[in-house]
N, C-alpha and C positions, 0 to 999 in steps of 0.2 A: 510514288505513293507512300504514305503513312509505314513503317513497318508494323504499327499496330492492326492496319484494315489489311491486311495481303489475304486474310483467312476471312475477307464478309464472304457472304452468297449472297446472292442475289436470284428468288422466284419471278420470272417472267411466265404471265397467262398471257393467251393470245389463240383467237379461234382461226383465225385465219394463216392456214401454212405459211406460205408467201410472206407475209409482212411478220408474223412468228421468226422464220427464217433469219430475213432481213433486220430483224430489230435485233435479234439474238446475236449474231455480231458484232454489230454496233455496240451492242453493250459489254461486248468482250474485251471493247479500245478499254475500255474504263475499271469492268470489275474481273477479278480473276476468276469464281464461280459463279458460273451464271447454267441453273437449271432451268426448264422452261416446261409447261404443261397447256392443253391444250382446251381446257376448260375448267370451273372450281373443281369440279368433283376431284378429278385428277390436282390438282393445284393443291388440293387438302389431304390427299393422300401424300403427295410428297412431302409437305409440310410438316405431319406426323410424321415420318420418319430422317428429318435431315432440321441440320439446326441454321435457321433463314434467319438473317438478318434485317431484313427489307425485299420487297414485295409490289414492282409493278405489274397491273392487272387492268387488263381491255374492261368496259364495265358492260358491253351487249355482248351477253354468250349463253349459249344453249345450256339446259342442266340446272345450273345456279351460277346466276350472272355477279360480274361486280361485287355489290354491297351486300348479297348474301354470303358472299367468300370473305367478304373485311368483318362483315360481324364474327362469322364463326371462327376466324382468325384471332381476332380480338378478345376472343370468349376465352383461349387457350393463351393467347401472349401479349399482354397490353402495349409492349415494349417495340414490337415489331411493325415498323414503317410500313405503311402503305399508299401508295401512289395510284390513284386511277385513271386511266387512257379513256377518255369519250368523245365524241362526236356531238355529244348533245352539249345543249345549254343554258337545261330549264332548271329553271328556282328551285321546283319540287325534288331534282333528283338531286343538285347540287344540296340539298337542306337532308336531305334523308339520309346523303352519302358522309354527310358531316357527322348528323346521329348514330350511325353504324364507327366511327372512328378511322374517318378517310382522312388521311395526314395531308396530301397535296392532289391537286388535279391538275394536268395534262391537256391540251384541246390536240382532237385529231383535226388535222395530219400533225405529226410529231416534227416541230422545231427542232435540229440537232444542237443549237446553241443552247436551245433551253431545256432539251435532257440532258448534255454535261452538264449546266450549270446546276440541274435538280437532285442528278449526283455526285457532286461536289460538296452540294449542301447537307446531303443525308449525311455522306461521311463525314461529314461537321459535325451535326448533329449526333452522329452515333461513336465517334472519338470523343465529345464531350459526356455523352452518356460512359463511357467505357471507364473514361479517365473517373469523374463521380463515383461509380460503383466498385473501379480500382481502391480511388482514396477511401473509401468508406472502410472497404473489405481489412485496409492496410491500420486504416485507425480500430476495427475492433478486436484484430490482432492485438497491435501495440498494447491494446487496452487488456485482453487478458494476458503479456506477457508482464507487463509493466500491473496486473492486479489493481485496475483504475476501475472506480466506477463514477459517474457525474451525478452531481444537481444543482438545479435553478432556482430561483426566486423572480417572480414578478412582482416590483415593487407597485404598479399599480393597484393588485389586490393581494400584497403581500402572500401569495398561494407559495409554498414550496414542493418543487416536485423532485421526484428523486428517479431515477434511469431503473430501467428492468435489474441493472447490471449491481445500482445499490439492493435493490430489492431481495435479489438473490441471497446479496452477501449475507443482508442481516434478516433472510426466511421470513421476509413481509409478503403475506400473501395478495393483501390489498392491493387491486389492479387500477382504483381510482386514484385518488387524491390519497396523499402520506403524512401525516402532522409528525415532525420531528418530535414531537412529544413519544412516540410511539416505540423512539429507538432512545429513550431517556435511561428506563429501567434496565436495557441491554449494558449501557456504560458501567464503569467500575463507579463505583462509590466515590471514591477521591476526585476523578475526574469527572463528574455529571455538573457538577458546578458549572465548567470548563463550558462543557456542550452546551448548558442550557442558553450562557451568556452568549456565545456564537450566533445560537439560533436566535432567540429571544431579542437579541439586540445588537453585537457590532455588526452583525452583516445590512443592519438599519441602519448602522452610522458612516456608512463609506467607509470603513476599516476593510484591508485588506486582509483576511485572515490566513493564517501560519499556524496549525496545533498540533500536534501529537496525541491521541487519546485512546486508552484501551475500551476495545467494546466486546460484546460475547458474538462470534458470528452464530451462522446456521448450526455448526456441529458442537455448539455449546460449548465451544473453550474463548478466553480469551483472547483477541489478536491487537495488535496497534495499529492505528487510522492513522494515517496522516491527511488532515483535515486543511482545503486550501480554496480559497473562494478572491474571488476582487469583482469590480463592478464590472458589466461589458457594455460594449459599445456597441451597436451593428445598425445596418440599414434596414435591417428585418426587426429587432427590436428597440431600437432606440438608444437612448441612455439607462430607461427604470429596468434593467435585470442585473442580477450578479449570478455567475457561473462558475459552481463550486466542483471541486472535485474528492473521492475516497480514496485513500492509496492503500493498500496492504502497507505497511514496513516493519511487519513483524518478525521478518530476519533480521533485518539491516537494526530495526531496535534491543533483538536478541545479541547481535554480535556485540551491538555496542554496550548494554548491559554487562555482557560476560566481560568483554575490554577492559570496562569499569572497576568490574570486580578485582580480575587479575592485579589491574593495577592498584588494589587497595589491600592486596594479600601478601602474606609471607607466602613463597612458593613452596616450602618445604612442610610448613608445618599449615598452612590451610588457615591464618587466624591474619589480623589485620598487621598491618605493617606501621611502622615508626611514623609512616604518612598520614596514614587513614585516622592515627590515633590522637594527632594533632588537629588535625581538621575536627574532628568529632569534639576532643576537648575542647577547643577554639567555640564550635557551635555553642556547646552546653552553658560557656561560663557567659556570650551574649545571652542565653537564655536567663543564667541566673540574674543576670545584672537586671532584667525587668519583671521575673516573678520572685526571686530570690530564694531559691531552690538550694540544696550543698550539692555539692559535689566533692567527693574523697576519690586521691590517686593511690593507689598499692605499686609500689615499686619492690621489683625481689630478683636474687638472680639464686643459682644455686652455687653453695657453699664446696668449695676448691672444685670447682670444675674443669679446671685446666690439671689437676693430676687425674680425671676420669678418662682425659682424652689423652695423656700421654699412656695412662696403665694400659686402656682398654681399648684405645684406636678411633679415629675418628667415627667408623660408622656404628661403632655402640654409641658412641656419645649424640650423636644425632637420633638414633631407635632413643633414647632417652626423653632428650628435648619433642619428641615427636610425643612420646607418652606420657608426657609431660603435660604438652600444650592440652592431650586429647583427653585428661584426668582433670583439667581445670576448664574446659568446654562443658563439663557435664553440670557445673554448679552457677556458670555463670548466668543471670539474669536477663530479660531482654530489654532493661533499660541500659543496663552494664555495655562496657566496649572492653574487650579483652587481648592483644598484640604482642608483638617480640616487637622492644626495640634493639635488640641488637643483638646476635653473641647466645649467650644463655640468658639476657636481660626482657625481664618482661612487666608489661605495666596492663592492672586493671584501673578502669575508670568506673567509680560508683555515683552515678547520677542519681538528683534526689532521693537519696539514703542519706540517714542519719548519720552522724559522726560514729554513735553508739554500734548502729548496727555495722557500719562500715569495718569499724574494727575487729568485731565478732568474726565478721566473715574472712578478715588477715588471721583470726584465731586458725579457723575453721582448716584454714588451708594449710598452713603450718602441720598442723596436726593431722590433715591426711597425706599429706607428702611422708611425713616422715613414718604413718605406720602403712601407707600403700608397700604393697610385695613387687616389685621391681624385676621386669622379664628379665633382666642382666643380674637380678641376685645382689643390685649394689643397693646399699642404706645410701639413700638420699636427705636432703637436707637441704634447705633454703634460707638465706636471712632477708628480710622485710622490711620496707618504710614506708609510713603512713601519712600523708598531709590531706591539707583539706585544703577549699580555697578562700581564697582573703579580696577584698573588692578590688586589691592594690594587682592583683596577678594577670599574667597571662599565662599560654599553655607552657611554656617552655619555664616560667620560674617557677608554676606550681608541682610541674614534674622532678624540674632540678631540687628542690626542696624535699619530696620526696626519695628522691634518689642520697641525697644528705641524711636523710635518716635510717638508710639501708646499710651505707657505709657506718654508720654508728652501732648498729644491731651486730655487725662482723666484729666493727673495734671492741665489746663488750661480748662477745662469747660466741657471735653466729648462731645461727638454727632457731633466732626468733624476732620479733618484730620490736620499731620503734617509731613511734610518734610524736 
């Protein structure tokens, strides 16, 4: 036997001792629990308190026969087989016992060939049911561990519907029909575009869709969807549906944002890196070359830095560069990109700013370095080079050009700027 059925029961009704007896046996070659009563009344008392699988019952019996036992059976457990034993074999009762929810019938005298093969078949039938509500139980685990929720479309009347489980997410009360329009205003700004095109149209073109999109759930913060739909196939629907799914990946997009970040930062001093700053330049000067925008580099290091770190030891010299980075954090702009390339060496990038103002602002800094009060008590100093860019450049000459006029600010006195 199955090791999934070892635990059916099995309720045998039966008003006649003797063949009670006798059947109750027989049915012990086959089932491991087999309870048995001697009329509905008792058959429903047991019922309520034991959990029955399936349910052969005599249908002539004092009290409440047969099909008054399968209806009030049925009333409490739709799921649960019922098999009735008769003698008779008229139209009227086989039709009423059908209406009550009579699963199979039996003709007395009882075939022993054809009650093993009738419980053979139940246990078929009730392993397939078991296995169904196993898989079901296991996919809506999966789904809240994996934070899935689904929806469809019927291309026939292009409806989309969306699962309890989307509903939840995004606190749509609406039990009927859901127009994706509904969850538009929930998305971020930048990405509604994204959604609208999804919904509105590739999931009509046969595109297979793949998105990432932040939306606001139920507790009104943002999280990221990860949005995934293709056409389906099935025998139940045809070709016309596609079957989309919601992921949470608002961790997994958190880790990978923060990744991102790290890897675009100095670790000591919390500002972008030699990397981040070329990428960024690189971007900006594509950008000028179509609207034609300036862009000015500030290159500076500070003035003998290498006798701060032999006088005062490395980890003053670093408190420095750290109070440093965090005293030029407080002026920069949010078009601005601000970094260490290296060492004590640091480069501002001023996107669309003037040449004019660009330079001000190499004023500015000049002159708060040197009269800022320094936790280490040291007078500090910096020398500076200014370029701008030329249609001729990319990142790395418009910086080295800057950096050329840094070295010139030192060769002519240090502790000020040259362009």
């Amino acid at each position: 036997m199955n090791q999934e059925l070892l635990n059916l029961t099995l309720l045998y009704v039966e008003d006649d001792e003797a063949t009670r007896n006798t059947l109750s046996e027989v049915f012990k070659l086959k089932v491991k629990n087999v309870l048995v009563a001697e009329d509905g009344v008792e058959a429903l008392e047991i019922f309520n308190k034991n959990k029955i699988h399936f349910i052969i019952s005599d249908y002539q019996m004092p009290n409440m026969n047969g099909n008054e036992l399968c209806k009030k059976i049925k009333q409490i457990d739709q799921s649960v087989i019922f098999v009735m034993l008769t003698a008779f074999n008229h139209s009227n009762l086989l039709i009423d016992s059908i209406d009550v929810g009579v699963d199979k019938f039996l003709q007395k005298p009882i075939n022993s060939k054809q009650l093993f093969l009738t419980i053979d078949n139940i246990y078929e039938k009730i392993l397939n049911q078991f296995r169904l509500e196993k898989s079901t139980v296991c996919l809506q685990e999966a789904e809240k561990i994996a934070l899935l929720s689904y929806w469809d479309v019927n291309l026939n009347n292009n409806i989309i519907h969306f699962s309890d489980e989307a509903k939840e997410l995004f606190n749509i009360e609406n039990e009927n029909r859901v127009d994706y329009k509904e969850l538009v205003e929930r998305v971020k700004i930048e990405d509604q575009e994204k959604f609208i095109d999804i919904f509105q149209y590739r999931i009509f073109k046969d595109e297979n869709i793949d998105e990432i999109v932040s939306i606001r759930n139920k507790e009104n913060r943002f999280i990221y969807i990860h949005v995934v739909a293709k056409k389906w196939k099935s025998s139940v629907c045809g070709n016309n549906h596609i079957i989309g799914l919601f992921q949470d990946v608002s961790h997994f997009e958190t880790q990978k944002l923060r990744l991102l970040k790290e890897s675009q930062c100095d670790p000591m001093l919390r500002i972008s890196n030699k990397k981040h700053l070329i990428v960024e330049l690189e971007s900006l000067i594509q950008s000028s070359k179509r609207y034609g925008h300036n862009i000015g580099v500030i290159f500076f290091d500070i003035d003998d830095f290498k006798k701060i770190n032999s006088d005062y030891g490395h980890l003053v010299a670093d408190d420095i560069l750290l109070e440093l980075a965090n005293l030029i954090k407080s002026d920069i702009r949010q078009s601005d990109q601000f970094g260490r390339w290296g060492g004590d060496e640091f480069v501002i990038i001023t996107g669309y700013s003037s040449q004019e103002s660009t330079i001000e602002f190499a004023k500015k800094i000049i002159e708060k370095i040197k009269t800022y009060k320094w936790s280490s008590n040291i007078h500090l100093k910096i020398s500076m080079g200014v370029a701008f860019y030329k249609i001729e450049d990319n990142a790395y000459s418009l910086i080295n050009r800057a950096d050329e006029k840094m070295y010139k600010a030192k060769a002519t006195g240090k502790n000020k700027y040259c362009f």
